[in-house]
VOSE-976185 format. One line per 2 residues: number of its first residue (from 1); their letters; for each residue x, y, z of C-alpha. Coordinates in steps of 0.001 Angstrom, whole numbers, plus 500000, padded with zeros to 6 digits. Example, Ala and Ser with C-alpha at 12.3 -4.5 7.8 and 13.67 -1.06 7.14 Angstrom:
1 = AS = 512300,495500,507800; 513670,498940,507140
***
This chain:
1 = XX = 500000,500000,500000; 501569,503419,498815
3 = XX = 500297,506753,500463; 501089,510143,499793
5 = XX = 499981,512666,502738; 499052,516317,502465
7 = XX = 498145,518885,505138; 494962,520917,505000
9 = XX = 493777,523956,507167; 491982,523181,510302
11 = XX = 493618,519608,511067; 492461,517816,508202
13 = XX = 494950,515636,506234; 494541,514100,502468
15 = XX = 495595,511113,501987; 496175,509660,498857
17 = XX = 495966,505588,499045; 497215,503289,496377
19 = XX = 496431,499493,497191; 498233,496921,494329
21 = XX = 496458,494592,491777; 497976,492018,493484
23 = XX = 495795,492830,496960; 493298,494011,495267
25 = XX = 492099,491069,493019; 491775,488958,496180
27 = XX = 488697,491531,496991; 487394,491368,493774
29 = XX = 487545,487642,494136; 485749,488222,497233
31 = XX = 482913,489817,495481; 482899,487268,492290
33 = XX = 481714,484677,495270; 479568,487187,497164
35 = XX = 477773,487735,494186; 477375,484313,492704
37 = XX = 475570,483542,496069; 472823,485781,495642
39 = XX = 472058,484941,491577; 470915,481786,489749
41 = XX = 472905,480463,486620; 472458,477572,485728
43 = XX = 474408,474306,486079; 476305,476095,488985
45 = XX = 475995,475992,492971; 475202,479072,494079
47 = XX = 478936,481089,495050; 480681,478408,492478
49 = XX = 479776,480501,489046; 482665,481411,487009
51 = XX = 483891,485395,487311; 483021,485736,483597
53 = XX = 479241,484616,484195; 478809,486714,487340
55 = XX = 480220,489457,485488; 477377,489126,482800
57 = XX = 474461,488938,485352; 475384,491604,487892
59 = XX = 477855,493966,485594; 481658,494225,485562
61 = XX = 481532,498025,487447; 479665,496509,490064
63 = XX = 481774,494031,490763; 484798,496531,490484
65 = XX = 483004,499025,493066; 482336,496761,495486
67 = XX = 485738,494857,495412; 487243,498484,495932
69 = XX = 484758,498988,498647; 486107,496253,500355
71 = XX = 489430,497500,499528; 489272,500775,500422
73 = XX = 487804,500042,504118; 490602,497532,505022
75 = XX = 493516,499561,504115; 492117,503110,505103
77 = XX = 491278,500972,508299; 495096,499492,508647
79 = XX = 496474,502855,507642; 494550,505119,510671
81 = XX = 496024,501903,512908; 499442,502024,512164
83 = XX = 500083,505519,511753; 497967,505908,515136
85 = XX = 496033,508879,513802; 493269,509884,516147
87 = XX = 490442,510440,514014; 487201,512612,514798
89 = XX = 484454,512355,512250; 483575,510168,508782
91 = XX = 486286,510446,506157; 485330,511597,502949
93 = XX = 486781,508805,500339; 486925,509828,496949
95 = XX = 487484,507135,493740; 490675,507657,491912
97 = XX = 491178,504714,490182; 489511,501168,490007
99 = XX = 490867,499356,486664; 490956,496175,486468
101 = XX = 494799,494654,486522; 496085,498267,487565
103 = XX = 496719,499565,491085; 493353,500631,493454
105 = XX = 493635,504613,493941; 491474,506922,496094
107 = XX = 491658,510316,497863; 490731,510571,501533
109 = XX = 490037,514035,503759; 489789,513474,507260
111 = XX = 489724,515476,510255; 492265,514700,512990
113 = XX = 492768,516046,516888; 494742,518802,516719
115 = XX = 497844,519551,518021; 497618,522405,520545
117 = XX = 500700,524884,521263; 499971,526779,524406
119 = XX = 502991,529748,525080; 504888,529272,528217
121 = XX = 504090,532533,529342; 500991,531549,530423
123 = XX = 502031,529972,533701; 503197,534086,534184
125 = XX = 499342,534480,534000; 497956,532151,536027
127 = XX = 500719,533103,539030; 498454,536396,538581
129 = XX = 495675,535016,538524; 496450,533637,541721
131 = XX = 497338,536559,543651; 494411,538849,542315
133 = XX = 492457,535937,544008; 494162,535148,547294
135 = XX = 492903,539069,547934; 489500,537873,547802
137 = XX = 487548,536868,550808; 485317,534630,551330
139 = XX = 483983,535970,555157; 480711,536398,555763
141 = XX = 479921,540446,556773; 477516,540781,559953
143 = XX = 474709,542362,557551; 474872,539692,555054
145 = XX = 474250,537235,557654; 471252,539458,558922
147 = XX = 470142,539997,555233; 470078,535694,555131
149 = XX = 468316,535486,558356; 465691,537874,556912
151 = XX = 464924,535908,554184; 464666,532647,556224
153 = XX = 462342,534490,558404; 460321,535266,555571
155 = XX = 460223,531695,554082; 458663,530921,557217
157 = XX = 455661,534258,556974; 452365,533366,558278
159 = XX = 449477,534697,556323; 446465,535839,558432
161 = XX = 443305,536966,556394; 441891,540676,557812
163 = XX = 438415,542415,557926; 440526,545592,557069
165 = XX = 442063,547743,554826; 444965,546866,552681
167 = XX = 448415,548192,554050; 451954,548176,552747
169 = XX = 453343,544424,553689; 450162,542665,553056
171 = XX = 449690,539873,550964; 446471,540239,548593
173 = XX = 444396,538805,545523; 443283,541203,543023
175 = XX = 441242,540750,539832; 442569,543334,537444
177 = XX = 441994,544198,533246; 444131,546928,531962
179 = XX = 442458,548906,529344; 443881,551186,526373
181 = XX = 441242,553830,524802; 438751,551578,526612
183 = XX = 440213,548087,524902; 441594,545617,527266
185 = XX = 445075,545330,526170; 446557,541578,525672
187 = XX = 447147,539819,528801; 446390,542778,530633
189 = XX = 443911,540677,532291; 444247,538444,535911
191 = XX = 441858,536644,538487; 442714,536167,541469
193 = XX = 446854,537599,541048; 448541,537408,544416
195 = XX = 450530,540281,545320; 452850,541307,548474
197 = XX = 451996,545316,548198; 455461,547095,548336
199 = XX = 457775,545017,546313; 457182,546865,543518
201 = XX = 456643,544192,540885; 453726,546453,538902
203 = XX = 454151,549724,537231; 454986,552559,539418
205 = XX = 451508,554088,540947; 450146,551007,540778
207 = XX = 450739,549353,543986; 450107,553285,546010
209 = XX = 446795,553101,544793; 445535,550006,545817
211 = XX = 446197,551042,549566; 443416,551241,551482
213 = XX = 441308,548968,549018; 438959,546311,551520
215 = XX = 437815,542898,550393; 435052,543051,547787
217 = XX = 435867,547019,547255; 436460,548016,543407
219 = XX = 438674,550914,542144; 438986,552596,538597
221 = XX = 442254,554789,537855; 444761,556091,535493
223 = XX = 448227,555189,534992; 450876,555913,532205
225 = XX = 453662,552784,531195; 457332,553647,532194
227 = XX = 458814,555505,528661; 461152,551801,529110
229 = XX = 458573,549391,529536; 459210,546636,527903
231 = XX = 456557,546485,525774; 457621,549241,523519
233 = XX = 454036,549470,522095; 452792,550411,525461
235 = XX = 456157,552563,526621; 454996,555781,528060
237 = XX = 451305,555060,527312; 448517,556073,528942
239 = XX = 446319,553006,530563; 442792,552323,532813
241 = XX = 443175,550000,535457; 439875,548848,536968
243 = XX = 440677,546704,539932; 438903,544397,542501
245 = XX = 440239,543512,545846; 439726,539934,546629
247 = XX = 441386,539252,549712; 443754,540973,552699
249 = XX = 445919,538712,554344; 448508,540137,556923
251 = XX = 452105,539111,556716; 453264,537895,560318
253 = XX = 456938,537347,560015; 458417,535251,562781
255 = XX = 460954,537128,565062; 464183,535902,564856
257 = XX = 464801,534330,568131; 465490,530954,570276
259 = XX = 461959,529999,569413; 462557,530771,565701
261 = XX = 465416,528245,565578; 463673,525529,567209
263 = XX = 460911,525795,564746; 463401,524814,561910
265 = XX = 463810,521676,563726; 467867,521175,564630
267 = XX = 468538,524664,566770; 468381,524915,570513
269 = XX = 469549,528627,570513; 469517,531314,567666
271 = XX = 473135,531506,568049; 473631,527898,566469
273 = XX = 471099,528729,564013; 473587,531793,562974
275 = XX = 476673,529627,562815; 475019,527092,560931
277 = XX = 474034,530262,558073; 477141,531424,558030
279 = XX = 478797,528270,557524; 476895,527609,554691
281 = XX = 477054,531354,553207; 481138,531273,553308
283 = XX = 481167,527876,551886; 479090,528769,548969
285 = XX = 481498,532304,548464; 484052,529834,548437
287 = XX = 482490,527758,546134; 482303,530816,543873
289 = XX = 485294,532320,543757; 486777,528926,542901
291 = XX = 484432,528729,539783; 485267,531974,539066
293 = XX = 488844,532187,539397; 489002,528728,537021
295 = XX = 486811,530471,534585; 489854,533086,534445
297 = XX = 492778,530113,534175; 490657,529168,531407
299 = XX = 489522,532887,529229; 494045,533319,530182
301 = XX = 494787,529718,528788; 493174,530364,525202
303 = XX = 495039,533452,524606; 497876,531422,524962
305 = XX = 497008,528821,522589; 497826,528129,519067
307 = XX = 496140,525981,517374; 493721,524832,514011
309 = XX = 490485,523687,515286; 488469,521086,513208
311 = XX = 484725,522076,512492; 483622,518819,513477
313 = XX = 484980,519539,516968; 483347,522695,517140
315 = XX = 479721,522064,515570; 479748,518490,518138
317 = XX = 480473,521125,520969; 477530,523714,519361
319 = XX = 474960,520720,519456; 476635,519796,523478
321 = XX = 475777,523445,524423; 472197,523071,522436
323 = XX = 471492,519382,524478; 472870,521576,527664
325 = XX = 469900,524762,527079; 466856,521766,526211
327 = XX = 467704,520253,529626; 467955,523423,531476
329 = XX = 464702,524825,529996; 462646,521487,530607
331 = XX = 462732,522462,534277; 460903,525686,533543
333 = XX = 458188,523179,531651; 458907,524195,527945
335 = XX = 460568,522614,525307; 463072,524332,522675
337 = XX = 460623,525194,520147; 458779,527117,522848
339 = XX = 461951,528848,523953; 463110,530252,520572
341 = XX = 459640,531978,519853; 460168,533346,523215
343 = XX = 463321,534798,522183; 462464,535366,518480
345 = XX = 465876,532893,517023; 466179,530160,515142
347 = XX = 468219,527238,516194; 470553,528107,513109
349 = XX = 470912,531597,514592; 471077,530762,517877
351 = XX = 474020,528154,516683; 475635,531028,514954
353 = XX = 475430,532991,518056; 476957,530498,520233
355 = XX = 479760,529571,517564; 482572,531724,519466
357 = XX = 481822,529947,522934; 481506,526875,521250
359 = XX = 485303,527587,520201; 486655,528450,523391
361 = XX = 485563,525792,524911; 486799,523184,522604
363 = XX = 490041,525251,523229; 489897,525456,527145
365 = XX = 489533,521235,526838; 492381,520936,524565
367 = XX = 494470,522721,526593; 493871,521292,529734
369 = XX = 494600,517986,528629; 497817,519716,526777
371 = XX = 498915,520936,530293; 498203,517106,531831
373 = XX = 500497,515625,529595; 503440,518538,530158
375 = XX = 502937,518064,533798; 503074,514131,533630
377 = XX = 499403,513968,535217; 498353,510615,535455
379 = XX = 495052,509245,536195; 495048,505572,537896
381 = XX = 491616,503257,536939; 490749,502953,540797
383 = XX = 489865,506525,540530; 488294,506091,537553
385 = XX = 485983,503391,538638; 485702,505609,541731
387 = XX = 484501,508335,539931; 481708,506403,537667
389 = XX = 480308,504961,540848; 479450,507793,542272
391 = XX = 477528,508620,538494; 475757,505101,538580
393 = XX = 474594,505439,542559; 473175,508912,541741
395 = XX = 471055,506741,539055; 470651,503946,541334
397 = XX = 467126,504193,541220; 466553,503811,537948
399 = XX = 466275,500810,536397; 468412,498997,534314
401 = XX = 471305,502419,534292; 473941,500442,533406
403 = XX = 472394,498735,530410; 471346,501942,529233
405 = XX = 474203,503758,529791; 477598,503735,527558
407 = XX = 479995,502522,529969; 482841,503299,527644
409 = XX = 481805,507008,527708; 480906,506925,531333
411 = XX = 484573,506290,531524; 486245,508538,529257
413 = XX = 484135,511535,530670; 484865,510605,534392
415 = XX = 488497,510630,533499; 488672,513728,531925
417 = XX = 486880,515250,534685; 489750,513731,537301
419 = XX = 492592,515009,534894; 491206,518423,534596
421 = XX = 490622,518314,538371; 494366,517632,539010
423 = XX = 495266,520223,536780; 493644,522764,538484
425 = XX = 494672,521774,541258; 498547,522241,539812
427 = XX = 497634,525556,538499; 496465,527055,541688
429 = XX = 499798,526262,543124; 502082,528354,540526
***
């Protein structure tokens, strides 16, 4: 087999394959027999026909192209092995040559993992990196923790219905209808809309003047949109709002004492209850500004790089990011359709859009593993395994997960995520 090899832009290589007659007729042989299995001639078994009978049944260029099929998969096959190319993608094969008695040619593209060159002045960066952040805190402030036990002390509100006037605080149901030149504009109508007066959720005015409203009492009055309201057909527009008070409820928000923290259950004094907070608080801010401060190695790390991406790698990682957004949005209860009429894109435009991301992130994984393999990083299977079981017992309940699931993936991704783990880890010591 003769091969002649030239490099493309953005890590694809063409190879151009020669396999001799002498290989080559032993496929077409191959097909002779294939083919004299599936016809009739007569006076012959079926695969015991002579070549030039088959030939006159099924066609000489069949024969040819699927001889060179054969050809052509077992050599491109043996060639990817021994030259240990790590191919991503489906090769596109091209027919050269398939004459019978001369040499088997064809003309392959593929796309290969590229190699990544990332400047040694990035460890400069990261060293930074790493000083900007060990300025950061991660301490809990006195108010913050007061802010969090507000919060929890509303979770916990106690709604009492009144024989009274409504008041700033309370919790209410209105029925409302919100009417342009006397036309109710669209959804500008609501039964029954809860609403904690003060928080400001409607249009300025709005909220003032339903103050003082009672159960059962009505009220007509006049409001103009905000000149930014979102709705730019209603921005700075005039607008009737005829609204009915349904019901008063008083907010009565537990004071934040012993007796508060024994009512969540595991507090005998406030003071634990605190501790607990702020426990939690500072190890979320930690939690953050390690994110964040990765997210940095990472934006650094790709202005370091050099290197020819593939567009296989980055349209796989466009449609990763796409799988990502449908899972995300199925919590809210729509489904990916719904979400691009919401914001008025196609999925082409929205894959467009996300194309530059899409590229940095194919980058960010390249590099990391680049850095694993300067640093001598190594991975043993016990953590692997490790690592996967903790994947299959959060699926434990499901039935049949590890028939379902591809094991071979489980492990590659589980690896990765160990590797890039450690190299973090490494980079936060520079």
């Amino acid at each position: 087999m003769n091969k002649d090899i030239k490099k493309l832009p953005k890590s694809q290589l063409e190879l151009t394959i020669s396999v001799s007659w002498d290989v080559w007729k032993k496929y077409l042989a191959t097909a002779v027999k294939e083919a004299s299995k599936e016809i009739k001639i007569a006076g012959f078994r079926p695969g015991k026909a002579p070549k030039n009978l088959v030939e006159q049944k099924v066609g000489k260029a069949v024969l040819l192209n699927n001889s060179a099929e054969k050809a052509i998969k077992k050599s491109y096959a043996d060639y990817i092995l021994k030259e240990k190319l790590e191919v991503i993608g489906s090769p596109k094969i091209d027919l050269i040559s398939n004459e019978e008695g001369k040499d088997l040619k064809y003309k392959v593209i593929i796309s290969v993992m590229p190699g990544i060159k990332i400047e040694s002045s990035y460890q400069k960066a990261m060293k930074k990196i790493n000083e900007e952040f060990n300025q950061k805190s991660f301490k809990i402030e006195d108010k913050e923790l007061d802010l969090e036990l507000e919060k929890l002390a509303n979770s916990r509100v106690k709604l009492v219905t009144v024989n009274r006037e409504a008041r700033k605080n309370d919790s209410v149901e209105i029925d409302f209808s919100v009417l342009r030149e006397g036309v109710p504009i669209e959804n500008g109508t609501s039964k029954k809309h809860p609403l904690i007066i003060g928080k400001g959720v409607f249009i300025p005015g709005f909220e003032e003047k339903i103050i003082g409203m009672k159960a059962g009492e009505e009220k007509e009055f006049n409001l103009s949109f905000p000149s930014e309201y979102h709705q730019k057909d209603l921005a700075g527009k005039p607008a009737t709002f005829k609204v009915k008070m349904g019901l008063v409820q008083e907010r009565q928000i537990p004071e934040i004492n012993d007796d508060f923290a024994k009512s969540l259950g595991k507090f005998e004094k406030v003071d634990a209850l605190k501790k607990s907070l702020r426990e939690g608080m500072e190890h979320e801010n930690k939690r953050k500004i390690k994110e964040e401060k990765r997210s940095k190695y990472l934006e650094e790390i790709v202005n370091h790089c050099q290197v020819e991406l593939p567009e296989i790698l980055v349209t796989e990682e466009i449609e990763k990011m796409i799988g990502e957004l449908e899972y995300q949005i199925q919590a809210s209860g729509m489904n990916i359709d719904q979400y691009l009429a919401q914001i008025k894109k196609t999925k082409e435009e929205l894959k467009k859009e996300w194309e530059p991301q899409a590229k940095k992130r194919v980058i960010s994984a390249l590099a990391l593993s680049e850095i694993a393999k300067e640093q001598d990083i190594k991975i043993e299977n016990s953590e692997v395994e490790a690592e996967m079981n903790k994947t299959l017992n959060h699926y434990k309940g499901v039935k049949d997960i590890k028939k379902n699931i591809d094991m071979k993936r489980l492990y590659s991704y589980s690896k990765s995520l160990l590797e890039n783990e450690k190299v973090f880890e490494w980079l936060e010591k520079l």
